[in-house]
C-alpha positions in Angstrom: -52.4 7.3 -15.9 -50.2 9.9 -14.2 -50.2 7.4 -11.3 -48.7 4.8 -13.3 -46.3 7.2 -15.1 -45.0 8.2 -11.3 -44.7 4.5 -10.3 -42.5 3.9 -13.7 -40.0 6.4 -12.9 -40.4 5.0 -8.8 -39.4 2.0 -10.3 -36.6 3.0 -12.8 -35.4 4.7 -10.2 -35.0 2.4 -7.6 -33.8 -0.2 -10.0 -30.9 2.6 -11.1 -30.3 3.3 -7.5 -29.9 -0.4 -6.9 -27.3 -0.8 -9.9 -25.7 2.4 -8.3 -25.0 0.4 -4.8 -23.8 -3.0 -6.5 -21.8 -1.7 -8.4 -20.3 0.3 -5.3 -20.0 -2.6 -3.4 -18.3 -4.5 -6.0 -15.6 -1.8 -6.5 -15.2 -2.4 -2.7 -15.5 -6.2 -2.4 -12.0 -5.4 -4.9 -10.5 -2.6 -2.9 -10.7 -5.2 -0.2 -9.1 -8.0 -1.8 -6.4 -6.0 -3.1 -5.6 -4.7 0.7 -5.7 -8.4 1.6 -2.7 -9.2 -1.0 -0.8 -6.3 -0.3 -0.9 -7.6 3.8 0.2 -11.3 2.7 2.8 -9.4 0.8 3.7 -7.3 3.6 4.0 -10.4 6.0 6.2 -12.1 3.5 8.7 -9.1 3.9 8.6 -9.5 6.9 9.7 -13.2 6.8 12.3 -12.3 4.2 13.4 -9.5 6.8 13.5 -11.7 10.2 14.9 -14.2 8.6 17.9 -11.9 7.0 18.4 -10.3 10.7 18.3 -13.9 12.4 21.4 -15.3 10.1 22.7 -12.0 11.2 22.6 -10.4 7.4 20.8 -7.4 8.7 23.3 -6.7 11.0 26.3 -7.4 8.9 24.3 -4.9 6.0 23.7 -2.4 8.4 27.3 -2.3 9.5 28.5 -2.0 6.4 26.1 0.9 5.6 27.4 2.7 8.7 30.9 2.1 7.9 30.0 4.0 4.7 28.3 6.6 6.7 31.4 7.2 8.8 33.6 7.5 5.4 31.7 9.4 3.6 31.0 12.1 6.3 34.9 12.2 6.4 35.2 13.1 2.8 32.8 15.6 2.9 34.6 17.0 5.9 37.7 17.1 4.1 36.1 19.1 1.3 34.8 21.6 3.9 38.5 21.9 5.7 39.6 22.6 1.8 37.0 25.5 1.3 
């Protein structure tokens, strides 16, 4: 009988442990098709990006950001002359 008993909990075991791993690798069969989205995501930025830089957007953005730059480094400067 003990024989039995021990090939019961062998059994429950291994069918637990078993469970245990599917249910592992269908948490990761998700991670993994999340990661996919997020990299058709990312490549669709990067469309939206090259595109933006090839009509010469980008450029005209980053311009305008540096132009910004330049005045408001000037202000401050003026505020530390004042001080």
């Amino acid at each position: 009988m003990a024989f039995l008993d021990k090939m019961t909990d062998f059994s429950r075991s291994a069918m637990k442990k078993s469970e245990e791993v599917m249910e592992t690798a269908k948490i990761n069969l998700k991670i993994s098709q999340k990661k996919s989205v997020i990299k058709d995501y990312q490549v669709e930025i990067g469309k939206i990006i090259y595109t933006s830089f090839k009509n010469g957007e980008l450029a005209m953005l980053c311009e305008k950001i540096k132009l910004e730059e330049e005045e408001m480094g000037a202000l401050q400067e003026s505020l530390e002359n004042e001080a």
